[in-house]
C-alpha positions in Angstrom: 30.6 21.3 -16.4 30.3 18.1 -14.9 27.3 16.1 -15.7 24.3 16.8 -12.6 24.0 13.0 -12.3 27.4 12.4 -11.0 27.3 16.0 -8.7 27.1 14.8 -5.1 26.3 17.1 -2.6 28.8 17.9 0.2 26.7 16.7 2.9 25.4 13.6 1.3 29.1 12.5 0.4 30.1 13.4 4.2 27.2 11.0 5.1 28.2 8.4 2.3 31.8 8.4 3.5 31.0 7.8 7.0 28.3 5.1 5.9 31.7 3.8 4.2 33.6 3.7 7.2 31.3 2.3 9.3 31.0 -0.4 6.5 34.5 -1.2 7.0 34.7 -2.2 10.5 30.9 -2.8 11.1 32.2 -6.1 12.9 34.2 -3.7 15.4 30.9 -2.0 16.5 29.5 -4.2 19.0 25.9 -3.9 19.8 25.4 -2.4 23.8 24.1 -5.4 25.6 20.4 -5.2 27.0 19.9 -3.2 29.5 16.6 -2.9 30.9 14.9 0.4 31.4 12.5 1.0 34.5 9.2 2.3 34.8 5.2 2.3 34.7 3.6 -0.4 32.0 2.3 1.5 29.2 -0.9 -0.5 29.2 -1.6 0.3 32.6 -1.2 4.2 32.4 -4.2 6.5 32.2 -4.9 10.1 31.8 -5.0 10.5 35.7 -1.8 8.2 36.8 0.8 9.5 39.0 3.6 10.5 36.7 6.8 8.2 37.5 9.9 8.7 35.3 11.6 6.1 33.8 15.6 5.1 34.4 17.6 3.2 32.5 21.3 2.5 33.1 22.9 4.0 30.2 20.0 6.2 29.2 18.7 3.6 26.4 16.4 0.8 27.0 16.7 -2.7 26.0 14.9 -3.0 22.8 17.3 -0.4 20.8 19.8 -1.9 22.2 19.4 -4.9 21.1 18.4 -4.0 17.5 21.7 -1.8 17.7 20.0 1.4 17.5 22.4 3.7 19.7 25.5 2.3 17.3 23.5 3.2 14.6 22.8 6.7 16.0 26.7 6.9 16.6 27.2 6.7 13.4 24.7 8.8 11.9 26.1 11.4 14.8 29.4 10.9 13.3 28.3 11.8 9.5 26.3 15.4 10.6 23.3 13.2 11.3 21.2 15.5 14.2 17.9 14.2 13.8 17.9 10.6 12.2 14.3 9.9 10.4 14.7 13.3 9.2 12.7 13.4 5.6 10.9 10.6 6.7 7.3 10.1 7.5 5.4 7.6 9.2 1.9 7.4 8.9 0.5 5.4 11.9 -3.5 4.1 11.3 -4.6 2.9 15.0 -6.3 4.8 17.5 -6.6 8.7 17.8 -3.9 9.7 20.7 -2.7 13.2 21.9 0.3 15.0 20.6 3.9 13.0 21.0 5.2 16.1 22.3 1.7 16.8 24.6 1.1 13.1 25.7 -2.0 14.5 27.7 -5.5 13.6 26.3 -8.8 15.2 28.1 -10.4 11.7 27.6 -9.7 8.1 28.8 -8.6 6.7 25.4 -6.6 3.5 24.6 -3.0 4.4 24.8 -2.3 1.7 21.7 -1.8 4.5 18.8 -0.2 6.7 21.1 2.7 4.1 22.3 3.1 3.0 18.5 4.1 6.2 17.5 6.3 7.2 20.6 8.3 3.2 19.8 8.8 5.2 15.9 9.6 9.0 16.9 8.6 9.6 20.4 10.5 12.4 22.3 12.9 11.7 25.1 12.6 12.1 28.7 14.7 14.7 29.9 15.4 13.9 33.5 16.3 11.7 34.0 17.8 11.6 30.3 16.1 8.7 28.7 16.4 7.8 25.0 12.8 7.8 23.1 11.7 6.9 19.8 14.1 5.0 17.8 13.7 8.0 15.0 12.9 11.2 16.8 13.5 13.0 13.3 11.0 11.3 11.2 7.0 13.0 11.0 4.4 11.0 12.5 0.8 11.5 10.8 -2.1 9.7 12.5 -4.7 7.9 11.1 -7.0 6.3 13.2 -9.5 4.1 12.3 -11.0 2.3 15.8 -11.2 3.6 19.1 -10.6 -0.2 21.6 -9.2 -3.1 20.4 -11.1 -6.1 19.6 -13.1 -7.5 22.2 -13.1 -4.5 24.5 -15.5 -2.3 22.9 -19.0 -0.7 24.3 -21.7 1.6 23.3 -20.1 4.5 21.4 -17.0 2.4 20.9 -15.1 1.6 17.3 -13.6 -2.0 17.4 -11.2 -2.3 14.4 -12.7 -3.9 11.0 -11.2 -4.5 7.9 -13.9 -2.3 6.6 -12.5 1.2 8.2 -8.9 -0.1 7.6 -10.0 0.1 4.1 -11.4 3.5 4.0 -8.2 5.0 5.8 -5.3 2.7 3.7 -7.2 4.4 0.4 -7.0 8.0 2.1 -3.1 7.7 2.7 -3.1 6.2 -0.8 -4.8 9.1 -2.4 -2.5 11.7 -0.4 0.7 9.4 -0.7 0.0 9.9 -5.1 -0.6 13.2 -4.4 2.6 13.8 -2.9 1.2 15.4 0.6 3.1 12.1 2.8 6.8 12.8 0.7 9.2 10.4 -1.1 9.9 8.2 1.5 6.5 7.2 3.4 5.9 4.0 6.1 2.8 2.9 6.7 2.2 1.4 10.3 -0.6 -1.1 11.1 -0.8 -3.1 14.1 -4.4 -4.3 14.2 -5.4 -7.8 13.1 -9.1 -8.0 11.1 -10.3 -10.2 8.0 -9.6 -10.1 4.9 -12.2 -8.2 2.3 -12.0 -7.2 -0.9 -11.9 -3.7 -0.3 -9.1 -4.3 2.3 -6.7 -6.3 -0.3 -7.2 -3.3 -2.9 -6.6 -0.5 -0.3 -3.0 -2.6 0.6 -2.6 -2.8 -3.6 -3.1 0.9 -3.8 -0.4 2.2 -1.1 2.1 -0.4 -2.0 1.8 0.7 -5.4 2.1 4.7 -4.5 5.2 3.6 -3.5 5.0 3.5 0.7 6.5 1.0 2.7 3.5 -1.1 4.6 4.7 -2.4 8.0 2.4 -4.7 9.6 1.8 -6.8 12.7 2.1 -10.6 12.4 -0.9 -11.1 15.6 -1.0 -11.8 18.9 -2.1 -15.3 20.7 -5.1 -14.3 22.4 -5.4 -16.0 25.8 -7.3 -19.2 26.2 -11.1 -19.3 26.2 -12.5 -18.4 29.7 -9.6 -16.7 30.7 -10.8 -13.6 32.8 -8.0 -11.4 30.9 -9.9 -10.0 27.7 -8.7 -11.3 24.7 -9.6 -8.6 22.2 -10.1 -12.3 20.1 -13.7 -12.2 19.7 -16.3 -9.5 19.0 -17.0 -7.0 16.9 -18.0 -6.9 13.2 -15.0 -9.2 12.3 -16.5 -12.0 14.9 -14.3 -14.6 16.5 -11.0 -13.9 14.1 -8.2 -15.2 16.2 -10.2 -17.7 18.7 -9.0 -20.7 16.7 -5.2 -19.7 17.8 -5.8 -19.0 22.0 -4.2 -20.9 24.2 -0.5 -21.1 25.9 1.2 -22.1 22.8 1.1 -22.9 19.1 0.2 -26.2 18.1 1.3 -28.2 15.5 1.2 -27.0 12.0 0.0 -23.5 12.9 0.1 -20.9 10.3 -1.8 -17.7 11.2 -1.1 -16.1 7.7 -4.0 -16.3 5.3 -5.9 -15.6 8.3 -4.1 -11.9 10.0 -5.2 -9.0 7.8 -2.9 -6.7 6.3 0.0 -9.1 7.4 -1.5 -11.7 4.8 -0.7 -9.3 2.1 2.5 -10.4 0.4 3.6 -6.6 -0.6 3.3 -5.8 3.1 6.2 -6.0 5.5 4.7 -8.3 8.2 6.9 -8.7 11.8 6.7 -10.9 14.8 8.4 -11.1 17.8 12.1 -12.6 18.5 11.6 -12.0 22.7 9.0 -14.8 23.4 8.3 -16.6 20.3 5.2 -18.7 20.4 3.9 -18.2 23.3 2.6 -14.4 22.1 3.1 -13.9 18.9 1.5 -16.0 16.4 3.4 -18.7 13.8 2.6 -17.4 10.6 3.6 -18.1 7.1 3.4 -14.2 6.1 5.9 -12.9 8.9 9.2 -11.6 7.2 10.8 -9.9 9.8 11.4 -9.9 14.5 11.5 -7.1 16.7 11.5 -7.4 20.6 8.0 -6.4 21.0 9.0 -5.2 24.6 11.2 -3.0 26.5 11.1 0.3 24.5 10.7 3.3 26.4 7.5 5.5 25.0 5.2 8.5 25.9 2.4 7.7 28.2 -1.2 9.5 28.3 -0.4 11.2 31.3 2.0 13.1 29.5 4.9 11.2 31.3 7.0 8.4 30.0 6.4 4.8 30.4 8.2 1.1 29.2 6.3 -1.2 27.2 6.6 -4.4 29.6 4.2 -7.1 27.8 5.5 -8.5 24.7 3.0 -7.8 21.3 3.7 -8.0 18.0 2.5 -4.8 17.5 5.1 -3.1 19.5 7.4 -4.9 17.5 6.8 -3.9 13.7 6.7 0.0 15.1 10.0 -1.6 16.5 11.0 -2.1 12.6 9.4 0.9 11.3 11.5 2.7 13.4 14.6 1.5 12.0 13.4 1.7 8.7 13.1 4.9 9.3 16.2 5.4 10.9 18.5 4.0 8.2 16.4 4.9 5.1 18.1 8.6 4.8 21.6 7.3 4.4 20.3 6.1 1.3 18.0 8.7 -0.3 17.0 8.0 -3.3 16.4 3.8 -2.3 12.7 3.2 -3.1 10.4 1.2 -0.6 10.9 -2.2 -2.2 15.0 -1.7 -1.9 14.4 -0.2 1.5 12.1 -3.7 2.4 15.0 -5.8 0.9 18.0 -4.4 2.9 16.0 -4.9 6.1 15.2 -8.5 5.3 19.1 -9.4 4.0 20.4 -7.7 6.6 18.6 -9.2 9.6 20.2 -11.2 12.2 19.5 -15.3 12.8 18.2 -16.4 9.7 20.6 -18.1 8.0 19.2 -16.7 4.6 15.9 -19.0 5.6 12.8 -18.0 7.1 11.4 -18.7 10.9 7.2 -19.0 11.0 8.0 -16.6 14.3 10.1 -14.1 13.4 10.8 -14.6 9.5 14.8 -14.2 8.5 15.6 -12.6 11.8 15.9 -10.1 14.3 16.7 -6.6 12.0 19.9 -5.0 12.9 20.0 -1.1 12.2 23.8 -1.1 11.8 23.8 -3.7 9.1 20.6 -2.1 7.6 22.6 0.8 8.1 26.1 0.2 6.4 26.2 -2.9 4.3 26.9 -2.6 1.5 24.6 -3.5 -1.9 26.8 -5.3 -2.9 27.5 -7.8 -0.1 24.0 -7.8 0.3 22.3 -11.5 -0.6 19.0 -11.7 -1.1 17.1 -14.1 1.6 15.3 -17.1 0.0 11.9 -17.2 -0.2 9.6 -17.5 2.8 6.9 -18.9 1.3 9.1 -21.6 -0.8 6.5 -24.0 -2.7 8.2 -27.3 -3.3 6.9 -28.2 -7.2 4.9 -31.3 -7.5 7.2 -34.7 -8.8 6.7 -34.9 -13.0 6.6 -38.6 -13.7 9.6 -38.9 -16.2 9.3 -38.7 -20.1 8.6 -42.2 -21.7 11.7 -43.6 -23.8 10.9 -44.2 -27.4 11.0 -47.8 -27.6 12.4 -48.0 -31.6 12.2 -51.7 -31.4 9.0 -52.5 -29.9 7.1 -53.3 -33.3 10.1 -55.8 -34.4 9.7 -57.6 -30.7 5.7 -57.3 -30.8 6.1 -59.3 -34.7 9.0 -62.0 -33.2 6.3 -62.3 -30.2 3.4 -63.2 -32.3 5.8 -65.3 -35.1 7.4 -67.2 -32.0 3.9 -68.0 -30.8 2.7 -68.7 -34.3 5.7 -71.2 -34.5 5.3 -72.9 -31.3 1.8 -73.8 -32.0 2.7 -75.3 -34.9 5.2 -77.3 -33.2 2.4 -78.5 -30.9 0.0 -79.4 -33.6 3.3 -81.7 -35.6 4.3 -83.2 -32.5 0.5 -84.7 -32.1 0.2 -85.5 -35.0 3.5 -87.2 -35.8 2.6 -90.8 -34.3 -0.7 -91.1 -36.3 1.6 -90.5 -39.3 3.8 -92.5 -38.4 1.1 -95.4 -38.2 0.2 -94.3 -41.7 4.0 -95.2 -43.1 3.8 -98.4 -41.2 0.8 -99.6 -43.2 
């Protein structure tokens, strides 16, 4: 009998084969070009709005396109793939939102939660035929944790603090060790608060269970005075992001020991490749880019909608998706693997890392097809550049020879000096 380690079973080795395949001509697959899709702005959808559908040219909107997620689906189709994210789940902590497959609420809710987890595994429109979440397969559990963002909030109204984030990070924890969230588990968290010490232990404790934490980076809130709300100031967390409003970043911005869980280096931080710095903010901690616009997602209506302003936080469910997406095809790949082929595999980074969008815009086909061994792992983000050592002293074998010639040479010269004044009144001395 052949040993159970090296039994593969028939389905996994049609999918490894394929994988193999792909592999081999990866650089034949070209990425569909963007295409934008058409349709209400998510942010501007309520429970009442007239439904519109959305179209899209090739039935695929621009943001999987450009991460390559219908060549990636190809492929996946390909190997006996049906529902990619299958095994996977995705545990989003936001705001409470209706059903993916309902999208209808009974109450006017922020549609934030609801559009991260449609961008992840949100159903597709039917008719016209529009292309959803990036991994329809995977299972989405909610945990919410506010009710408004920052800035926005009233009486009766949750504002996110790093105090509730805390509470819910330990409750996946506790049911992620308990083996109620499944081997391979994503964490999504697209809300920017302080850092506290319960905060940084609740991040330590579902890293540790093993789940892949995908966070945010943080958005530029506008300037001061603007008549658009921020979401910058207010709340229990108090004026978190104010030092970073305005049009642009200025010089020698780094937003990362500052955004909370993105600060976190076991987390999985993204920002945006679309608009750079004029949104998202430069941050030390970001290690990935996504979009952050374009995808096509469910709206509280119960329609469909397209996320048309660029956030960060449409960007890492951007990247969770595709870390959903791809991390079947390689089963038994922990979190920390999974986090490392995303990173080496992303594109425009050069193996170096961007304060916007860390080593690059991640590409599901690579993600999906590359193979370990080709696979180099990016440098260091946060590289520390080690303070000069002055230089050893030589041992100077010879100094206390020269220190004694110094010392007999000026014992010597005095000497001189003392014969050479005194030689004339000797010389008188002869004379007489």
């Amino acid at each position: 009998m052949r040993p159970r380690s090296h039994r593969i079973a028939p389905r996994r080795a049609t999918l490894l084969l394929a994988l193999g395949l792909a592999a081999a001509g990866t650089t034949a697959v070209p990425t569909a070009p963007a295409r934008a899709a058409d349709g209400l702005d998510c942010s501007q959808v309520g429970v009442d709005a007239e439904r519109r559908p959305v179209t899209a040219p090739d039935g695929t909107d621009d943001a999987a396109a450009a991460l390559g997620v219908p060549a990636a689906d190809a492929i996946l189709q390909r190997a006996g793939v049906r529902r990619p994210g299958a095994g996977v789940t995705v545990v989003v902590v936001d705001t409470p939102s209706p059903s993916l497959k309902a999208g209808v609420t009974g109450s006017d809710v922020s549609p934030h939660g609801l559009v991260l987890s449609s961008i992840v595994a949100g159903p597709d429109q039917p008719k016209p035929r529009v292309a959803g979440g990036i991994a329809p397969g995977a299972r989405v559990v909610q945990r919410p944790f506010y009710d408004v963002p920052r800035g926005e909030g009233g009486q009766g109204r949750i504002e996110p603090s790093a105090a509730n984030l805390a509470l819910q990070l330990d409750a996946v924890a506790t049911q992620k060790k308990r083996g109620r969230l499944g081997k391979r588990t994503i964490v999504l968290t697209a809300a920017e608060v302080p850092r506290s010490a319960a905060l940084a232990r609740a991040v330590e404790r579902v890293v540790d269970a093993g789940a892949l934490v995908v966070a945010a980076g943080g958005d530029r809130p506008p300037a001061q005075g603007d008549a658009a709300g921020s979401g910058a100031t207010g709340g229990d967390d108090g004026d978190l992001l104010s030092r970073f409003s305005g049009e642009s970043a200025r010089p020698g911005e780094d937003a990362g020991p500052v955004v909370w869980p993105a600060a976190d280096a076991g987390v999985l931080t993204v920002g945006l490749t679309s608009v750079g710095t004029a949104v998202g903010l430069r941050s030390s901690a970001i290690d990935l880019g996504a979009p952050g616009a374009g995808s096509v997602a469910r709206a509280l209506n119960g329609g469909w909608c397209v996320v048309q302003t660029p956030s960060s936080h449409w960007a890492a469910a951007q990247v969770a998706g595709v870390a959903a997406l791809v991390w079947p095809a390689r089963p038994d790949a922990d979190a920390a693997a999974r986090r490392r082929r995303l990173e080496a595999t992303a594109a425009g980074s050069a193996g170096s890392s961007s304060r916007s969008f860390g080593f690059g815009e991640v590409q599901a086909v690579a993600a999906l097809t590359r193979a370990d061994d080709e696979l180099s792992p990016p440098r260091q983000q946060r590289e520390v550049v080690p303070r000069a050592v002055a230089p050893r002293p030589r041992v100077d074998r010879l100094a206390g020879v020269r220190d004694d010639a110094v010392w007999w040479g000026l014992g010597g010269g005095a000497a001189l000096v003392v014969l050479l004044v005194l030689r004339p009144v000797l010389a008188r001395r002869r004379t007489r």
